[in-house]
C-alpha positions as CSV (number, residue, x, y, z in Angstrom):
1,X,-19.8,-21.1,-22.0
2,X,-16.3,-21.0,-23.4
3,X,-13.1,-19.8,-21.7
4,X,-9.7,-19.4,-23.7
5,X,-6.5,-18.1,-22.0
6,X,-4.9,-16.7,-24.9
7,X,-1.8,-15.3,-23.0
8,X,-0.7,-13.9,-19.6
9,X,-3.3,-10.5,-20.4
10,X,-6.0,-11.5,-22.2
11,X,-8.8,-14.5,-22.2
12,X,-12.0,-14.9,-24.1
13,X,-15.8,-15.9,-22.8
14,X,-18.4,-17.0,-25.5
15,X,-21.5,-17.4,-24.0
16,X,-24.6,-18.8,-25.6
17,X,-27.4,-16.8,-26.6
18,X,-29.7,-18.0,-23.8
19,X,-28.0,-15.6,-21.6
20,X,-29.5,-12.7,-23.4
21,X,-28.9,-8.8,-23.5
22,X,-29.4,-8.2,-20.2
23,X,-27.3,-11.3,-18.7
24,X,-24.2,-10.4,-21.0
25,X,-24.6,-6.7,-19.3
26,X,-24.3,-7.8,-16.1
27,X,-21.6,-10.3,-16.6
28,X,-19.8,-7.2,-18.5
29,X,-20.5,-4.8,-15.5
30,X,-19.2,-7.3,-13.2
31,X,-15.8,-7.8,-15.1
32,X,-15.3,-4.4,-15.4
33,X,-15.9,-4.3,-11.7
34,X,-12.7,-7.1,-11.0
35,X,-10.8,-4.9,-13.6
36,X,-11.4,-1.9,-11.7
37,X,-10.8,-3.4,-7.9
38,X,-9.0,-6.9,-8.5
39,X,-10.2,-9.8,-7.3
40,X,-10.8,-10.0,-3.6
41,X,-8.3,-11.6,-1.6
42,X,-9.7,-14.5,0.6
43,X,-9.8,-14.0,4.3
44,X,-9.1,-17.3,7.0
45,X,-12.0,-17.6,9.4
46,X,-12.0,-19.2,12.7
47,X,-13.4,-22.0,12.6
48,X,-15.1,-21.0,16.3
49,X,-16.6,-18.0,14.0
50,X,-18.2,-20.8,11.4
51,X,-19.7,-22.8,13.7
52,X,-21.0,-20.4,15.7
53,X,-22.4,-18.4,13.0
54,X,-24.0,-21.6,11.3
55,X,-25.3,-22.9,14.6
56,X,-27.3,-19.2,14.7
57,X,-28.7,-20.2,10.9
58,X,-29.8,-23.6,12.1
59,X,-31.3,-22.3,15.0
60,X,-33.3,-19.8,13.3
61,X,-34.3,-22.1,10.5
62,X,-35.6,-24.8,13.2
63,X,-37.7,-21.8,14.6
64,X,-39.2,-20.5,11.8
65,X,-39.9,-24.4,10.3
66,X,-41.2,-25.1,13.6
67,X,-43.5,-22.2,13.2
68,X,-44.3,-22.5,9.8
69,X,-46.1,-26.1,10.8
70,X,-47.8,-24.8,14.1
71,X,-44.9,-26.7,16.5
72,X,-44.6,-25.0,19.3
């Protein structure tokens, strides 16, 4: 993939071919998407809230490996 910034408005993507018909649709669907909302602006999470939430992931992924292999 190639990106050129060619001024302030306007930038061009090549893409190889491997991508396909279907690939370069949904890249096109999903720039028109930014065009049409902007980008999203990023949000500042607590810290509390990212350990807590990744805590929960470990916790269920220990259960479910623990399952998976007949441990307890």
């Amino acid at each position: 993939m190639v990106v050129e910034k060619l001024d302030k408005k306007k930038i061009t993507v090549s893409f190889s071919g491997a991508v396909g018909k279907k690939g370069l649709n949904d890249i096109k669907e999903y720039i028109e998407f930014l065009e049409a909302n902007g980008v999203p602006k990023k949000k500042l999470i607590p810290k509390s809230v990212i350990k807590k939430l990744s805590d929960e992931i470990n916790k269920a992924a220990s259960a479910r490996f623990k399952k998976a292999k007949g441990i307890a």
